[in-house]
C-alpha positions as CSV (number, residue, x, y, z in Angstrom):
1,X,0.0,0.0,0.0
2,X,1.1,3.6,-0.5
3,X,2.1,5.7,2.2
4,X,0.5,8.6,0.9
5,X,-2.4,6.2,1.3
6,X,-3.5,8.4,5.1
7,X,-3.0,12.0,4.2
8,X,-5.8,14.5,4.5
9,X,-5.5,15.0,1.0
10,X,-6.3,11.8,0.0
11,X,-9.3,11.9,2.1
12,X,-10.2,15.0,0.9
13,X,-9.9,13.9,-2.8
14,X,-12.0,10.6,-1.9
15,X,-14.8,12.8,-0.7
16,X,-14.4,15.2,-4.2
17,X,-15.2,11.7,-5.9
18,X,-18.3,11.0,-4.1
19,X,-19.7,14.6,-4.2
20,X,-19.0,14.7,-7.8
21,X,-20.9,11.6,-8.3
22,X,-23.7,12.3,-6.4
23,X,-23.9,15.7,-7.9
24,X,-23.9,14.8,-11.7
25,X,-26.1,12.3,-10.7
26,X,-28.7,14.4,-9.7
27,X,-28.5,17.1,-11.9
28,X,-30.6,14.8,-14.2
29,X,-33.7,14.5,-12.5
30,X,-34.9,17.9,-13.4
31,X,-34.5,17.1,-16.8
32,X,-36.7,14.6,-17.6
33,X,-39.8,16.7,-18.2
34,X,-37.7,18.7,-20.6
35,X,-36.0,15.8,-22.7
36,X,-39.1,14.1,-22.8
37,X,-40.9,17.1,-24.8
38,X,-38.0,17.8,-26.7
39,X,-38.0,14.2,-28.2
40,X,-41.9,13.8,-28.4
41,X,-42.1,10.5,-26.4
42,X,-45.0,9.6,-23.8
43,X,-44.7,7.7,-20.9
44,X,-44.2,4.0,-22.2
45,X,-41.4,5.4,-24.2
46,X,-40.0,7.5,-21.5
47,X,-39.6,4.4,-19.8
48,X,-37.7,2.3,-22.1
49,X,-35.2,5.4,-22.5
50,X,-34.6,5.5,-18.9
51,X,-33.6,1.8,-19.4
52,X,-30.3,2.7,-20.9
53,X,-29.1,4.8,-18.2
54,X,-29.4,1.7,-16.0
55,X,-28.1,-1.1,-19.1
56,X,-24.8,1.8,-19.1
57,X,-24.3,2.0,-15.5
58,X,-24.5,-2.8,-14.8
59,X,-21.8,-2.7,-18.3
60,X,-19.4,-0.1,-17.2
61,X,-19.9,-1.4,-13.1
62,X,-19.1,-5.0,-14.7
63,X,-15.6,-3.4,-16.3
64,X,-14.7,-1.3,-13.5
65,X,-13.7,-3.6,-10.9
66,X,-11.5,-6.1,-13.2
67,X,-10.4,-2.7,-15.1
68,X,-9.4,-1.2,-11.1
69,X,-8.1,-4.4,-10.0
70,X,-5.7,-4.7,-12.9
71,X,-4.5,-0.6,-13.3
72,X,-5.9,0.9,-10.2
73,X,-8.9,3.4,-9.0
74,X,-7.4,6.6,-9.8
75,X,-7.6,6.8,-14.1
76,X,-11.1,5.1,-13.3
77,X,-12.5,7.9,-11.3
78,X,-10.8,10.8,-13.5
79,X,-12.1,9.0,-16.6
80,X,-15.6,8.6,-15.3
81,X,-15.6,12.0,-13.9
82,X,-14.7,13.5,-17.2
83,X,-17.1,11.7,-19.3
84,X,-20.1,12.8,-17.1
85,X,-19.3,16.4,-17.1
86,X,-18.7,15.3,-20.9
87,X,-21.9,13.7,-21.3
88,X,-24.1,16.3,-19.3
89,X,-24.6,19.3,-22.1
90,X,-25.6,16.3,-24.6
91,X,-28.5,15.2,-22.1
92,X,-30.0,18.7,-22.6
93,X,-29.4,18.7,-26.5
94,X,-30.1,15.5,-27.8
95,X,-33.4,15.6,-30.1
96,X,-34.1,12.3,-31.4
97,X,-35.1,8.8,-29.1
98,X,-31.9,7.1,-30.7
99,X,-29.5,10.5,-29.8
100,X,-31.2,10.4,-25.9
101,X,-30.6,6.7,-25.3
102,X,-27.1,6.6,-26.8
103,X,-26.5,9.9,-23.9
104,X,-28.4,8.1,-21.3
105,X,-26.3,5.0,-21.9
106,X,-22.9,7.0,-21.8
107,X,-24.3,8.7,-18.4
108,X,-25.3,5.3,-16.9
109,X,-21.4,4.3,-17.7
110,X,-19.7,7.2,-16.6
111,X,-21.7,7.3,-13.2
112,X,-21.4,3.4,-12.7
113,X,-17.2,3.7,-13.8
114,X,-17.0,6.2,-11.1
115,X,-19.3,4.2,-8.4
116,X,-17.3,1.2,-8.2
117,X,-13.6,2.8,-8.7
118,X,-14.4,5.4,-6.1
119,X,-15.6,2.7,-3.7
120,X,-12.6,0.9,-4.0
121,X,-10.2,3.8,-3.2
122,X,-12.1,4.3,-0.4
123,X,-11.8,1.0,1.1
124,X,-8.0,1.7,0.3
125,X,-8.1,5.1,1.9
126,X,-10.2,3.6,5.2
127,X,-7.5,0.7,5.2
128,X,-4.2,2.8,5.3
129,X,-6.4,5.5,8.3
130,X,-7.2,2.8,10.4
131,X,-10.6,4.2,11.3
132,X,-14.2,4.2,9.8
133,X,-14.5,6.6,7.0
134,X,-16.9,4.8,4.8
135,X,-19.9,6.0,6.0
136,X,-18.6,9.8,6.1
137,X,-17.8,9.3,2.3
138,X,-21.3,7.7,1.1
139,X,-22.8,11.1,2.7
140,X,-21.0,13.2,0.8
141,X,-22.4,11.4,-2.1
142,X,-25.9,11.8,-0.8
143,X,-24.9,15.3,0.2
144,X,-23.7,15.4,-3.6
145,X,-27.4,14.2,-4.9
146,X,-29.4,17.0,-2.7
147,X,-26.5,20.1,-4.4
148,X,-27.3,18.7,-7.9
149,X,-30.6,18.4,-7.9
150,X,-31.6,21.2,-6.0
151,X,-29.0,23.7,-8.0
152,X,-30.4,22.4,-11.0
153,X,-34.2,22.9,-10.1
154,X,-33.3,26.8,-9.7
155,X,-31.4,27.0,-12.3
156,X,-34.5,26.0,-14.2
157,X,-36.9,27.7,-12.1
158,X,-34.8,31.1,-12.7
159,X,-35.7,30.7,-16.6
160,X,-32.0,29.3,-17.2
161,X,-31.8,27.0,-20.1
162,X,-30.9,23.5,-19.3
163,X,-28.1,23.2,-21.8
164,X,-26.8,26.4,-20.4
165,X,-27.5,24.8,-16.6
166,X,-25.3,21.5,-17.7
167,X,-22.7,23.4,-19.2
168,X,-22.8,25.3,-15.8
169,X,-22.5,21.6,-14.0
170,X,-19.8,20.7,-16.3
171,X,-18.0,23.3,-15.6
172,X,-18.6,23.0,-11.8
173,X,-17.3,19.1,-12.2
174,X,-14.1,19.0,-14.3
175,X,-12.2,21.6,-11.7
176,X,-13.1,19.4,-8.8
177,X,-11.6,16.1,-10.8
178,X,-8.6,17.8,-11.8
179,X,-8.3,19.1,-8.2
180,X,-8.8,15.5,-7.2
181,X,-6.8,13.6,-9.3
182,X,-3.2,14.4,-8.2
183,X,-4.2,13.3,-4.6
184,X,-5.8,10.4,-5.6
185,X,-3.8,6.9,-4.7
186,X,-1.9,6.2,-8.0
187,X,-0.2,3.0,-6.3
188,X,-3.6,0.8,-5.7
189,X,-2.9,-1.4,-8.9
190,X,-1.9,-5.0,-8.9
191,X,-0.7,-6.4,-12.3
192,X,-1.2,-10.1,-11.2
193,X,-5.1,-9.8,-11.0
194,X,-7.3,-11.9,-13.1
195,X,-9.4,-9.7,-14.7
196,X,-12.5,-11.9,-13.9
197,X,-13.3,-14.0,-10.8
198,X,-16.7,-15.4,-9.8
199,X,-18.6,-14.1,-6.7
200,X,-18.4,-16.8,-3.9
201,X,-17.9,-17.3,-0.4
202,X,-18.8,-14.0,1.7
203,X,-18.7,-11.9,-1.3
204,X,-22.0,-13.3,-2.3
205,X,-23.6,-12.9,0.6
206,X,-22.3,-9.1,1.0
207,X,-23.9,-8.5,-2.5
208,X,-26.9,-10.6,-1.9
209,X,-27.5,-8.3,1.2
210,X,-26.4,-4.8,-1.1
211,X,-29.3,-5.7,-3.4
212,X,-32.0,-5.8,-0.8
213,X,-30.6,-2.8,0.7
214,X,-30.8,-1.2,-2.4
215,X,-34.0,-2.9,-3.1
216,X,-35.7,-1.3,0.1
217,X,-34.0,2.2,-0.7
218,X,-35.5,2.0,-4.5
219,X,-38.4,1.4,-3.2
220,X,-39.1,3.8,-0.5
221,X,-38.1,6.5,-3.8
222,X,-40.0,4.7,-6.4
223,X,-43.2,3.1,-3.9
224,X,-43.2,5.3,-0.6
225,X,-45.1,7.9,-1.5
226,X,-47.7,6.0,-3.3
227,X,-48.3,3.7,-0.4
228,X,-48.6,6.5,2.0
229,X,-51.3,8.5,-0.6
230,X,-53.6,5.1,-1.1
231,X,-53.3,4.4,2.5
232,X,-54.7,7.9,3.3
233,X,-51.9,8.7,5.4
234,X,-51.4,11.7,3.8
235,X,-52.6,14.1,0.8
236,X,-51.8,13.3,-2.5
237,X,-50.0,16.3,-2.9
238,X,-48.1,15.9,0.4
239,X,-46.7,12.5,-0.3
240,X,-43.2,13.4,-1.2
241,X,-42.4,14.3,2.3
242,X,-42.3,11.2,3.6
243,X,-39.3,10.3,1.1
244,X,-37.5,13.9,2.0
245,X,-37.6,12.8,5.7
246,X,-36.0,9.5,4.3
247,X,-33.3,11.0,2.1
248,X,-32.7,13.5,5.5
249,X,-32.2,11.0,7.5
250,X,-30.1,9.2,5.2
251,X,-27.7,11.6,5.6
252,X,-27.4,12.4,8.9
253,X,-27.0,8.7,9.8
254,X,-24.0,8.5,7.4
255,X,-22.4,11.9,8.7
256,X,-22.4,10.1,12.2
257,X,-22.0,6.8,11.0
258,X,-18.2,6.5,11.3
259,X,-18.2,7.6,14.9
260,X,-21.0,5.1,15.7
261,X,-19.1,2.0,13.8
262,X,-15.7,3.0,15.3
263,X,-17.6,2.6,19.2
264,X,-19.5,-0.5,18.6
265,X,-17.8,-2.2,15.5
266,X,-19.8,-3.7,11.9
267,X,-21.2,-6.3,13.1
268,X,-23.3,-4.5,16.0
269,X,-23.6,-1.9,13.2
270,X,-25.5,-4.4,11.0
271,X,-27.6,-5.8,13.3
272,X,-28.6,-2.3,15.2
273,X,-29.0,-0.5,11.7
274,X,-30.7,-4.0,9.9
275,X,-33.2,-4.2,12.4
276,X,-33.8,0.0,12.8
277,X,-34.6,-0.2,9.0
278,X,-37.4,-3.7,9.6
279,X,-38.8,-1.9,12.6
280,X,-39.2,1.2,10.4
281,X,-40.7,-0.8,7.9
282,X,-43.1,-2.2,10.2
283,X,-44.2,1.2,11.8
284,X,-44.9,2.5,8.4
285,X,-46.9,-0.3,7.3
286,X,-48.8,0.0,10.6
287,X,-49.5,3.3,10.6
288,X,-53.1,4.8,11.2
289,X,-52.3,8.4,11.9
290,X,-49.6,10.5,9.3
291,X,-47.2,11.5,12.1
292,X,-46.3,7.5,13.1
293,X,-46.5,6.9,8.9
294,X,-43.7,9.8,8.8
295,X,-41.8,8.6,12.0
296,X,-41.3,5.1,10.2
297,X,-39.5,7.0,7.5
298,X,-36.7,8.6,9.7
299,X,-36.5,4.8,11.5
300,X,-35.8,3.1,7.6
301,X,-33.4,6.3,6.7
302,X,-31.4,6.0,9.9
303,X,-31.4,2.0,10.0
304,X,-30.3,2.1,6.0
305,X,-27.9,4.8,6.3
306,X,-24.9,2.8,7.3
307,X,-25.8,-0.7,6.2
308,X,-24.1,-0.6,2.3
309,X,-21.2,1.8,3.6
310,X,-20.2,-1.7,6.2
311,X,-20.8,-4.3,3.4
312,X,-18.4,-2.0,1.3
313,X,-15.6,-2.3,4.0
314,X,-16.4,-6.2,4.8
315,X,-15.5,-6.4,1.2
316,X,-12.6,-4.7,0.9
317,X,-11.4,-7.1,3.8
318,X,-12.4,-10.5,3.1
319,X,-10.0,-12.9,1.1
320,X,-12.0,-14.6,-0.7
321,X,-11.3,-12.6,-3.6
322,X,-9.7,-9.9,-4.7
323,X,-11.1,-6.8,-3.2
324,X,-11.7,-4.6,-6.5
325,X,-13.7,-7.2,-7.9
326,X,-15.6,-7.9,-4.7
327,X,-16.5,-4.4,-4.3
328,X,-17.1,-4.7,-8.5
329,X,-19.9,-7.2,-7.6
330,X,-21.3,-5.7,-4.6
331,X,-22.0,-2.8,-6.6
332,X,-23.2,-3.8,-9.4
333,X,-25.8,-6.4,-7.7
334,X,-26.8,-3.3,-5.3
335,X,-28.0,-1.3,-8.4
336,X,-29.4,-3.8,-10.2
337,X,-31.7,-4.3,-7.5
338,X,-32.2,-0.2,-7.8
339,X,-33.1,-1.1,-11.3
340,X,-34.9,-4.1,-11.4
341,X,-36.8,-3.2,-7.7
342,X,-39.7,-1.1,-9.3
343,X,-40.6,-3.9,-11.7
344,X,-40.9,-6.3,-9.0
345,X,-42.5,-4.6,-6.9
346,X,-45.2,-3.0,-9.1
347,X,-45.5,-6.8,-10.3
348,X,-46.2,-8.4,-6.8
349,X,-47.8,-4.7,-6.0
350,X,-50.4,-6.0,-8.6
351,X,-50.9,-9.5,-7.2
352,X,-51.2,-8.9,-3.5
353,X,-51.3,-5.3,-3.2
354,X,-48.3,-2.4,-2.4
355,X,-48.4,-2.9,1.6
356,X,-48.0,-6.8,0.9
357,X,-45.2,-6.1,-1.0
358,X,-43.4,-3.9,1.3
359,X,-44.2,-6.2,4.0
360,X,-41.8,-8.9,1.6
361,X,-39.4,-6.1,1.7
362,X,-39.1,-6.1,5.3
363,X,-38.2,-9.5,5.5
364,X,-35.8,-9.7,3.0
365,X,-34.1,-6.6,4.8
366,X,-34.2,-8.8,7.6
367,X,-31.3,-11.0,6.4
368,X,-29.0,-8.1,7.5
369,X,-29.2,-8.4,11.3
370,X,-29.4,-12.4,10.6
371,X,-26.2,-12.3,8.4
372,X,-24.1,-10.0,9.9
373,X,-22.1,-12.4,12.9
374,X,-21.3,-14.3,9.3
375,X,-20.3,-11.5,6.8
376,X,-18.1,-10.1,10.2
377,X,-16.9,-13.4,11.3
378,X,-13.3,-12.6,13.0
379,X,-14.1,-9.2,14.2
380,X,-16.9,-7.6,15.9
């Protein structure tokens, strides 16, 4: 390992990565309503666009680990960083179906390029400080996510065109890259990797148990507020809040997160924050009055909030296969679940109604607190 590997600045520039993700990221939600005018599609073929992002993101997460095992994080990060500021001024341009899908797909590389190769330095970075970091980094990402979009939104809002608000983003993400990428650990490579090993062991389970984090966190974005308006919990037009109070949440359990690992170690971290997020579950979906409907939102964000940061770390320390590409899988079975989640959901939504299917979710999120003396075994 390098021993430039602990320095505040390589800390610093870890954090730069995940802000910059989350940022881009989010700069594209706003958008939507605009791109889908400009290329005159309705909602079906909205849909099938947003697909690509998604089908980018799962091919360039499936290179990124072998490609960061075999050369490093660092040209990973700069190169994903770069095409996304790249790709951004094309999402407000492109006119045609064909020219938005080929721009989504791009965007759903660069971001997933940047997801896994920044998740790997940080495991590096964590490693050489000897401390819990993880958590501290994924909030800057969700910190990141709340910039973007809300910068974005007032841009628009202010009567600024969105291909002058992406250039504006561009320009706001190169800098920070090329600030980063100096600082950034150059000596994380090791030549003798394969370039392709099969999940098993521990690492399976860590991404088994990313997806149905990601899973509940897709849903409670995609379902939440849907549930809460049926269930007359709330108004229809009121319904958002109860993700906003997740997403806050979110956040403030990551910002404290490190602390709270570093007292009582993962595996009390797992099974504290695993069942926080079933108990959440369980008060939302057992609600009768809009305050207890809300509370159960805080309960999921705060139980969620450190649950993907730990399985991040367990991977970077098992040795059942090389780190990059455990990290590689984690992340690219956590956002599939993201991606396919909806589907499902809507699908058993349809059979046995949404609260059934959030009830499923609850128990599948309980095979964090169950898995976590395994996925820890040899520490606490």
């Amino acid at each position: 390992m390098s021993l430039s590997a602990d320095r505040p600045a390589t800390r610093t520039a870890t954090r730069l990565a995940f802000l910059v993700a989350g940022f881009g990221m989010a700069c594209w939600a706003p958008l939507v309503p605009f791109a889908k005018l400009r290329v005159g599609v309705d909602e079906g073929e909205l849909g099938l666009l947003l697909l690509c992002i998604g089908l980018g993101s799962i091919s360039a997460m499936v290179a990124a680990g072998p490609v960061s095992a075999r050369f490093g994080s660092k040209p990973v990060i700069v190169a994903g960083g770069l095409a996304l500021a790249a790709t951004l001024p094309f999402l407000a341009i492109a006119a045609t179906p064909l020219a938005l899908g080929a721009t989504l797909f791009v965007f759903g590389g660069a971001l997933g390029s940047i997801d896994v190769a920044m998740n790997i330095h940080a495991v590096e970075v964590e490693r050489a400080a000897a401390r819990p970091l993880m958590s501290g980094f994924h909030a800057l990402f969700s910190i990141g996510g709340f910039a973007g979009a809300a910068l974005m939104t007032v841009f628009l809002t202010a009567g600024i065109p969105p291909v002058a608000g992406t250039l504006i983003f561009a320009a706001l993400i190169v800098p920070a890259i090329l600030l980063a990428s100096p600082r950034l650990l150059a000596a994380t490579a090791a030549e003798n990797e394969p370039l392709f090993v099969r999940p098993r062991g521990v690492v399976l389970l860590l991404a088994i148990l990313a997806a149905a984090t990601f899973l509940v966190e897709g849903a409670m974005l995609d379902w939440s507020a849907l549930l809460i308006a049926e269930e007359g919990l709330v108004a229809r037009d009121q319904a958002g809040l109860g993700y906003i109070l997740f997403s806050i949440a979110m956040t403030i359990g990551r910002l404290g997160g490190d602390r709270l690992t570093a007292r009582i170690g993962d595996r009390s971290t797992l099974i504290g924050s695993g069942t926080l997020a079933v108990t959440g579950l369980a008060v939302l979906l057992t609600a009768s009055a809009s305050a207890v409907a809300l509370a159960g939102f805080l309960l999921v964000g705060f139980g969620a909030s450190n649950i993907v940061p730990v399985l991040f770390r367990r991977a970077g320390s098992q040795d059942a296969m090389p780190p990059a590409l455990a990290i590689g899988a984690i992340t690219t079975m956590g956002y599939a679940g993201i991606l396919a989640g909806p589907a499902v959901i809507g699908f058993i939504a349809h059979g046995v109604g949404l609260s059934a299917a959030f009830w499923m979710l609850a128990g599948l999120l309980c095979l964090v607190p169950l898995s976590a003396a395994v996925v820890t075994k040899g520490t606490r």
